[in-house]
C-alpha positions in Angstrom: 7.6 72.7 -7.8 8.5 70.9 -4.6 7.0 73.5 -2.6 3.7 73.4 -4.6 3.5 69.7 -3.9 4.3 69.7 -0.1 1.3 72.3 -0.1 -1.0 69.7 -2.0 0.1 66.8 0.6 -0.4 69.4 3.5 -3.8 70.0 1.8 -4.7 66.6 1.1 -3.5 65.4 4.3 -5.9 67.9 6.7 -8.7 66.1 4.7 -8.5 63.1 6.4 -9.2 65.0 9.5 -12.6 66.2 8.2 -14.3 63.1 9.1 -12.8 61.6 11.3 -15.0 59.1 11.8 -14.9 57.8 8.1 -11.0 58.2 8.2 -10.8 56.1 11.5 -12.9 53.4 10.0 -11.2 53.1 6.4 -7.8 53.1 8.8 -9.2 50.2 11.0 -10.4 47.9 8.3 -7.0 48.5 6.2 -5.2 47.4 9.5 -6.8 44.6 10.1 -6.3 43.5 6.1 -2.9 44.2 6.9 -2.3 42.3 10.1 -4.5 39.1 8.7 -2.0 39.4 5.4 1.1 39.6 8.4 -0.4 37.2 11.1 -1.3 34.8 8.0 2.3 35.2 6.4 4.4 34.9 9.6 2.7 31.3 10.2 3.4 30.3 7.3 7.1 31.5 7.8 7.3 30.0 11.2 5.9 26.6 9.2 8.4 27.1 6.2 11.3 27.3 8.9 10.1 24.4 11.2 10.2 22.3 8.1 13.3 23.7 7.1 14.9 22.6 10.9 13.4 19.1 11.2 14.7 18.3 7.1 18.1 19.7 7.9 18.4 18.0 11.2 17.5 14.6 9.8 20.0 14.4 7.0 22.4 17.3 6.9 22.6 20.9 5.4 24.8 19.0 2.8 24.3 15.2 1.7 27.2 13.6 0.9 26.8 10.1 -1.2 27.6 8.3 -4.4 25.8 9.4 -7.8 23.7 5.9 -7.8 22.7 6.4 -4.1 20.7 9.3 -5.0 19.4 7.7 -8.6 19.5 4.2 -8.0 17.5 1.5 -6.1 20.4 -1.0 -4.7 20.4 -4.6 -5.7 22.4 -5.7 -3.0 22.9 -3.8 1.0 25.6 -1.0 1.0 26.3 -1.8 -3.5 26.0 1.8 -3.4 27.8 2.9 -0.1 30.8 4.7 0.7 34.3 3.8 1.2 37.2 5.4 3.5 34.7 7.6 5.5 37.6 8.5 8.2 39.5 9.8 5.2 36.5 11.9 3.8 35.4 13.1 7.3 39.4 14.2 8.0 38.6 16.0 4.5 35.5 17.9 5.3 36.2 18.7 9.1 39.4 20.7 7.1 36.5 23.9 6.7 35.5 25.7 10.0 32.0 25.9 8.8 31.5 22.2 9.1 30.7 21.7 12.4 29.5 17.5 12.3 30.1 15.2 9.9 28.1 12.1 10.3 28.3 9.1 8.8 25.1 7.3 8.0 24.2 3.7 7.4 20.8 2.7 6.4 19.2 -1.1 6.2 16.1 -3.3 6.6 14.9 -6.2 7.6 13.2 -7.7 10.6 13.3 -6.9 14.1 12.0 -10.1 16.7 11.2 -10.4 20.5 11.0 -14.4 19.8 7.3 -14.2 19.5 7.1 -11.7 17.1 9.0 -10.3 14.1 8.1 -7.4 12.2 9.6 -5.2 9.5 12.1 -2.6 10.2 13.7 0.4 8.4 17.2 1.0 10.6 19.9 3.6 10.6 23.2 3.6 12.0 24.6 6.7 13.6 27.4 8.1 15.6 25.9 7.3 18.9 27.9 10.8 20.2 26.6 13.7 17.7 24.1 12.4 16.2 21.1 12.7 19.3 22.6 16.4 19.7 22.0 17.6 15.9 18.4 15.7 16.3 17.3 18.2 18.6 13.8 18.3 19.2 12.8 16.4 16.5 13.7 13.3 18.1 11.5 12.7 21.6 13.0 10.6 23.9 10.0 8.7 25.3 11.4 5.8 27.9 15.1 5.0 28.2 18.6 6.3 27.6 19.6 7.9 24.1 22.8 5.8 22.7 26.5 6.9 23.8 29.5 5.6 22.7 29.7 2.5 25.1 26.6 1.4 22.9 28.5 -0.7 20.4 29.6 -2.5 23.1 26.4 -3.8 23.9 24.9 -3.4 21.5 22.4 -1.0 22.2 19.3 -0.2 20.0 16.1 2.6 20.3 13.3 1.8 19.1 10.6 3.8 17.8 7.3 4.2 20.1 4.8 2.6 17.7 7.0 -0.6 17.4 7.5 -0.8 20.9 4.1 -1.2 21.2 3.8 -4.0 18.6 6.7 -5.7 20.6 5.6 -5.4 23.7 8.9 -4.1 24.5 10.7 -1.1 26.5 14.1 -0.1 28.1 16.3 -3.4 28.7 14.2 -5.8 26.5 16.2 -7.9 24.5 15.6 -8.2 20.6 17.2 -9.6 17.6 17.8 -7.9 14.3 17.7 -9.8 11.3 19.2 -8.8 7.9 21.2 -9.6 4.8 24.8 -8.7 4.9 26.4 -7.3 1.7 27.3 -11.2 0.7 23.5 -11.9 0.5 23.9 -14.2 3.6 20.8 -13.7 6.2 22.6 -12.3 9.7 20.9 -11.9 13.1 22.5 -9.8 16.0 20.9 -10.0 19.5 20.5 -6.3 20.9 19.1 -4.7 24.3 16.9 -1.8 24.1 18.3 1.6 25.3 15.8 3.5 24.9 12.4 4.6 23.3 12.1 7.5 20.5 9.3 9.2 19.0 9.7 11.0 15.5 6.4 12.7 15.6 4.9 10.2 12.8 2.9 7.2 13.6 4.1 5.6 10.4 8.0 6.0 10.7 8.1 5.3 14.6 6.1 1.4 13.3 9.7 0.8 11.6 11.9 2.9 13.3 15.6 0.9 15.1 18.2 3.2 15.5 21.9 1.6 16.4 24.8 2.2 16.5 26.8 2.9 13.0 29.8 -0.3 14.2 26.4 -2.5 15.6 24.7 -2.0 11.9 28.3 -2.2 10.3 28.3 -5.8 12.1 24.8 -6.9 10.9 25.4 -6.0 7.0 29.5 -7.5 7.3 30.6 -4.0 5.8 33.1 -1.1 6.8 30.9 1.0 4.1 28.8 3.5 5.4 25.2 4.8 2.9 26.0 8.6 3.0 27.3 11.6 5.3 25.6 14.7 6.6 27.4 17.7 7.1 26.1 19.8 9.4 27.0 23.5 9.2 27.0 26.3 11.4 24.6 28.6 9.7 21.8 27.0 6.8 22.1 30.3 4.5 26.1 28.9 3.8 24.9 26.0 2.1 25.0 26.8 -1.3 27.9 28.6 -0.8 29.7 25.4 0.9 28.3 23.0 -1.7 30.2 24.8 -4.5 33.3 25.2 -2.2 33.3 21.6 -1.3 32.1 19.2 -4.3 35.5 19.6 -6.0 36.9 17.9 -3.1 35.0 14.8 -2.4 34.8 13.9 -6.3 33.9 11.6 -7.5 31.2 11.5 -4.5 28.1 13.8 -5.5 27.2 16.3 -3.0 22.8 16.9 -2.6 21.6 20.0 -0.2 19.2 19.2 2.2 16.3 21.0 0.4 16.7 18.6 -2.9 15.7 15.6 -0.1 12.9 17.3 1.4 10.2 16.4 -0.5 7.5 17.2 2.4 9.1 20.5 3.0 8.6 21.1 -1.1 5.2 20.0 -0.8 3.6 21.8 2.4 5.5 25.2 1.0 3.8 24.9 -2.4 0.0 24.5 -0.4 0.5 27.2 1.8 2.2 29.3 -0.9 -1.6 29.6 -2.9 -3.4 29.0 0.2 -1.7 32.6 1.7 -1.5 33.7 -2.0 -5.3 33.8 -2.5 -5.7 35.7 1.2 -3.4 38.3 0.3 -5.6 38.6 -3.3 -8.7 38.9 -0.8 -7.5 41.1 1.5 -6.3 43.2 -1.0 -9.4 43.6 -2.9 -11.0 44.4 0.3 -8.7 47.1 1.4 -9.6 48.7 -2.3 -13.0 47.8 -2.0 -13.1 49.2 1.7 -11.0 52.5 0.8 -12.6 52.8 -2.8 -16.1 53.6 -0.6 -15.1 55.9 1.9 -13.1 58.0 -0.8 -16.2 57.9 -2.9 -18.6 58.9 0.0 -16.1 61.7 1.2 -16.1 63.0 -2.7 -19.8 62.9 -3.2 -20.1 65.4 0.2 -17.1 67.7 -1.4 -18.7 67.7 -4.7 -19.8 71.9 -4.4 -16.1 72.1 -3.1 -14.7 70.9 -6.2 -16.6 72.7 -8.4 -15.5 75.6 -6.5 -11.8 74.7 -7.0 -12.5 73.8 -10.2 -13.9 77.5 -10.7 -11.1 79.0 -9.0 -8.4 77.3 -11.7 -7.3 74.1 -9.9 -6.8 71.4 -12.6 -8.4 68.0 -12.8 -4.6 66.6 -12.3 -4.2 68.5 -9.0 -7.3 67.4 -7.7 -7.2 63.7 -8.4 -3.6 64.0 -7.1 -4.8 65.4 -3.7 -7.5 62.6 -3.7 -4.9 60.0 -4.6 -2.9 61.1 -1.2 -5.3 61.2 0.8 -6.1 57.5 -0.2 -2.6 57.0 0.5 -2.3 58.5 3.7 -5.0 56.3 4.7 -3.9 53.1 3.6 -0.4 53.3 4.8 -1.9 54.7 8.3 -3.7 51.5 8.1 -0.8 49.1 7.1 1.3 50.3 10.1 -1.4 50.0 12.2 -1.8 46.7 11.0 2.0 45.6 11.7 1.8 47.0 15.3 -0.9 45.0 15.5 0.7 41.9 14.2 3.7 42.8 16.4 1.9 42.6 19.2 0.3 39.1 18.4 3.6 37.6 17.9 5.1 38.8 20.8 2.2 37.5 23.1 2.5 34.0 21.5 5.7 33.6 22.5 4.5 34.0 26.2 1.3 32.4 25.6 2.8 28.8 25.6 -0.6 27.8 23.0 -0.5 24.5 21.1 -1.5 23.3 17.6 -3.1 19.7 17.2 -1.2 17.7 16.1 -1.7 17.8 11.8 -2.7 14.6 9.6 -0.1 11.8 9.8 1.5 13.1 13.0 1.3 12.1 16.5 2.1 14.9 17.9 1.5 19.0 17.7 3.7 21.8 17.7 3.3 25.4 19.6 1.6 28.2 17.8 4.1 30.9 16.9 4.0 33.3 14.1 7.6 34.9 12.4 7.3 38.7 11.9 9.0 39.4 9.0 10.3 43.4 8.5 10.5 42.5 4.4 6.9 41.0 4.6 5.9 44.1 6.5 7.4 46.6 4.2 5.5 44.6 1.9 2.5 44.8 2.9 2.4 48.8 3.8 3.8 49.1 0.1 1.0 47.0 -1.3 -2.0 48.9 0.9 -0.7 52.2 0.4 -0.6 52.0 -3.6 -4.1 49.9 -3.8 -5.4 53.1 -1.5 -4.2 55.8 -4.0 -5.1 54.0 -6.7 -8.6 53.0 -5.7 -8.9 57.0 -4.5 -7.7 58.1 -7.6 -9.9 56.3 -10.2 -12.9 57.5 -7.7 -11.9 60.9 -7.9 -10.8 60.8 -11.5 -14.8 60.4 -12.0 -16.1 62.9 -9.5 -13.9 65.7 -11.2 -15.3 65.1 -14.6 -18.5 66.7 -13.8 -19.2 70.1 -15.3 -18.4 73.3 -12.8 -22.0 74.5 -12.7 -23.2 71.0 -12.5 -20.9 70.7 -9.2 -21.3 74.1 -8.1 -25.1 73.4 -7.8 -24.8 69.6 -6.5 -27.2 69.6 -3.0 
């Protein structure tokens, strides 16, 4: 039995060769399917991870808060704020995969040069970890970012869009205004450190970033709105979520992926828009294979009937068909991942820029993730459309009467 077959593949196989020019072409238009399917996917993968970055960056692989922070509006600043944070920070530092904690502190209210006030959304960090976790995602545009001497000052940075609406920059001096926890209206005078950028237009209009004892002061609290923790690997955070929620009760613990509504939302786009390209690719691979199996079986007609004649089954015929389909799309798929190989590779060398997308300022470079799972994929998918395209061709082809074939011109 097994050595029958491995003659049938053999046989199947040295028909490819026969035209070689047909084989080559079916080959080349089933590797470029396959690399638009891989090039296509592996932006999207690169996007999907980007996103993933820039959400965990700006609040934390884990997002430590109480129950009403997450489902509640607050009536009053910090009602819904966090008590003791040295004591839970001590807690959560206690596990070797936490590598930051941060504390958070978020408020509103106005931010004046004398001349002009405007609305601002503020947060208050820890001036020493908080710039490093930030990464890229956080440009410095003019200035210094905050240190620790910064509560001293007290120092504040200020988005780039609201510097321009201030007519401000590196030493200006400022007030922030804003209701303490009392309901009193408190103003703090500040010196601008430094200028950010966040990447949107929108947020950098609003954006103050102090200190977390400078925002502390303006509010009169020692509460702080929520705490990131920052792990050393993303893939441990469900696994550190269960581990650690028994701990921190009766604090509620969020993953950064239940905040990140825009990561949720570009993933589901992309996820039909490269959804539908695979679906057309595809049908064009079996279209594309479906012909060039059809043609090469309409010149072999007299040859089947001749096979036919000499006692070979309709089975082992459409089975020798159905491998040679399959021998040319899965020639085609790896062609097409070498090919997508190589794009990826050059990208990263080719230093190529998107513009920047709607609602941001700036772009981001053009790379593409090659995924081996998407790959294997892919070559699966091509090879089995191939053999099944090739087999319902040649399913129809061998139906024909022997002396019908045997006399085909």
């Amino acid at each position: 039995m097994t050595t029958s077959l491995i003659r049938w593949v053999r046989f199947a196989l040295r028909n490819t060769l026969r035209n070689r020019r047909r084989s080559l072409a079916t080959v080349t238009l089933t590797a470029l399917g396959s690399a638009a399917i891989l090039i296509g996917g592996g932006f999207a993968l690169y996007t999907y991870e980007s996103l993933q970055q820039a959400a965990a960056r700006d609040t934390g692989h884990l997002i430590v808060a109480t129950k009403d922070f997450f489902d509640r509006e607050e009536d009053t600043p910090m009602q819904f704020g966090i008590e003791h944070f040295d004591t839970l920070r001590d807690t959560l530092l206690t596990h070797r995969e936490a590598r930051y904690v941060l504390p958070r502190l978020h408020f509103s209210g106005l931010i004046s040069n004398g001349d002009k006030s405007v609305v601002m959304i503020g947060s208050g960090v820890d001036p020493q970890a908080e710039f490093s976790v930030r990464g890229p995602f956080l440009q410095l545009k003019a200035g210094k970012l905050l240190n620790e001497d910064s509560a001293k000052g007290p120092d504040v940075l200020i988005g780039a869009e609201l510097a321009k609406s201030l007519k401000a920059g590196p030493g200006s001096a400022l007030t922030l205004l804003g209701s303490t926890t009392a309901g009193a209206l408190n103003a703090i005078d500040v010196k601008v450190r430094g200028v950010v950028s966040s990447g949107v237009p929108d947020i950098d209009k609003r954006l103050v970033l102090t200190s977390l004892a400078t925002a502390q002061g303006l509010l009169a609290t020692d509460k702080v709105s929520s705490v990131g923790v920052y792990l050393a690997d993303m893939a441990q955070t469900a696994t550190m979520r269960a581990r650690l929620a028994p701990q921190i009760a009766p604090l509620t613990m969020r993953s950064w992926e239940e905040e990140a509504f825009f990561y949720k939302a570009v993933r589901g786009l992309y996820d039909r828009i490269f959804g539908g390209l695979g679906l057309v690719i595809g049908l064009i691979v079996v279209g594309v294979v479906a012909g060039a199996m059809a043609m090469a079986i309409v010149e072999r007609t007299r040859e089947i009937g001749t096979l036919r004649a000499m006692g070979t089954s309709p089975w082992q015929l459409v089975r020798a068909f159905a491998i040679e389909g399959a021998a040319l799309g899965a020639a085609g798929g790896l062609l097409g991942a070498l090919v997508a190989g190589g794009v990826t590779v050059a990208l990263m060398f080719a230093g190529l820029q998107m513009p920047p997308p709607p609602g941001r300022s700036v772009g981001y470079p053009l790379f593409i993730t090659f995924s081996p799972e998407l790959a294997l994929i892919t070559l699966a998918a091509v090879s089995v459309l191939a053999m099944i395209s090739a087999a319902v061709v040649a399913r129809i082809a061998v139906k024909k009467p022997i002396v019908e074939a045997l006399g085909h011109v």
